[in-house]
C-alpha positions as CSV (number, residue, x, y, z in Angstrom):
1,X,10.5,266.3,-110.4
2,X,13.9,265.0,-109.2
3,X,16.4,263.5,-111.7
4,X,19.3,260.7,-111.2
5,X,21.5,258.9,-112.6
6,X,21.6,254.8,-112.5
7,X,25.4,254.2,-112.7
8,X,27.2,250.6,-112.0
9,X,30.6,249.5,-110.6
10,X,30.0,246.2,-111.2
11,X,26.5,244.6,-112.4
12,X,22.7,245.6,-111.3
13,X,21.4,243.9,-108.6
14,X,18.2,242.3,-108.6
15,X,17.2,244.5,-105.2
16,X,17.7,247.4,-107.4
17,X,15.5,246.0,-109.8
18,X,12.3,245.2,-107.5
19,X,13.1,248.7,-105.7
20,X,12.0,250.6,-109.6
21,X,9.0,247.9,-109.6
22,X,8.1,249.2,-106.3
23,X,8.1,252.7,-107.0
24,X,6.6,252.4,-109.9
25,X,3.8,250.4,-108.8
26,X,2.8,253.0,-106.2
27,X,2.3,255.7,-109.0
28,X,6.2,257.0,-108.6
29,X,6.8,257.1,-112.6
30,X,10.7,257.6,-114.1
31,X,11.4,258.8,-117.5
32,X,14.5,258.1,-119.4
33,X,16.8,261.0,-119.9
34,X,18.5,259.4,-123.2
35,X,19.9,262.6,-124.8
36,X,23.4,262.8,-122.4
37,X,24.0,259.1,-122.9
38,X,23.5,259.3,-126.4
39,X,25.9,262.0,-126.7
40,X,28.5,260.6,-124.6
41,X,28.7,257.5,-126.9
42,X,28.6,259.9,-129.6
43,X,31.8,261.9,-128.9
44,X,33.2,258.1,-128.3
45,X,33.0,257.3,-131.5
46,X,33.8,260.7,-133.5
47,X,37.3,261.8,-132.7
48,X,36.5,265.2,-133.4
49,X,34.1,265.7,-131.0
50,X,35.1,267.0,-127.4
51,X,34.2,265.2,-124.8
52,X,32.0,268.0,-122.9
53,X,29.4,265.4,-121.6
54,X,31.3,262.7,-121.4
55,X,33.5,265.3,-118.7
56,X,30.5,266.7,-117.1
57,X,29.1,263.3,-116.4
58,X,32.4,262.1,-115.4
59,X,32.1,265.1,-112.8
60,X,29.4,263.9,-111.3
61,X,29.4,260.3,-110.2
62,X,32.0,258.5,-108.4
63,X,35.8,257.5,-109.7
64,X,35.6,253.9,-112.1
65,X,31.7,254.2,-111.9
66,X,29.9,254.3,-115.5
67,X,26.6,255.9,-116.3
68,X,23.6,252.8,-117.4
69,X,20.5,255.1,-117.4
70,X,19.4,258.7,-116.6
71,X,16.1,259.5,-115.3
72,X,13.7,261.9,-114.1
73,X,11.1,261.0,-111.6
74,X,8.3,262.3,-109.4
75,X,4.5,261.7,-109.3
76,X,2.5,263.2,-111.8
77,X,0.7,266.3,-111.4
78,X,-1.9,265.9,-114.2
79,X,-3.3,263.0,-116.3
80,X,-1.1,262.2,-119.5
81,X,-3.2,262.5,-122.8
82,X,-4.0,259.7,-124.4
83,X,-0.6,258.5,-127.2
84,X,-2.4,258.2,-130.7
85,X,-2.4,254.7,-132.2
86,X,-3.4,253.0,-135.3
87,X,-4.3,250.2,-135.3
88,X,-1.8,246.6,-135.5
89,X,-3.6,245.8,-138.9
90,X,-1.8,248.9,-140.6
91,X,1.3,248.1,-138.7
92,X,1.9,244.9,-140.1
93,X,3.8,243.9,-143.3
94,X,1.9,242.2,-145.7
């Protein structure tokens, strides 16, 4: 598994875009990483949090650029199991 992190200067581009269709398409799967990105917004918006992720990621990508999404990604080794499900009838208000 490798891991990444989709940051922006200015907008995505729609090459970028078709490039994760690609890749995805050919069995390379990405999963979202959500936990740092949460927390950077997090110590955003509470003062008295320290900005320990917000620094680290700050650390790691470029001056002025801005983290969008982080990822892991690789090809899988073994067959997910199946996600259980009910079914939409039990989902749906009434």
């Amino acid at each position: 598994m490798d891991a990444g992190v989709l940051s922006l200067w200015f907008g995505i581009s729609r090459a970028l875009r078709v490039a994760g269709n690609v890749a995805a398409a050919s069995g390379y799967l990405k999963r979202a990483l959500n936990q740092v990105l949460e927390r950077m917004d997090r110590e955003t918006s509470v003062p008295s949090l320290p900005p320990r992720f917000t620094n680290a990621m700050a650390g790691r990508l470029p001056s002025g650029w801005h983290p969008v999404m982080a990822f892991r990604t690789g090809y899988p080794t073994a067959d997910p199991l199946p996600s259980p499900r009910r079914p939409a009838e039990d989902a749906q208000l009434r």
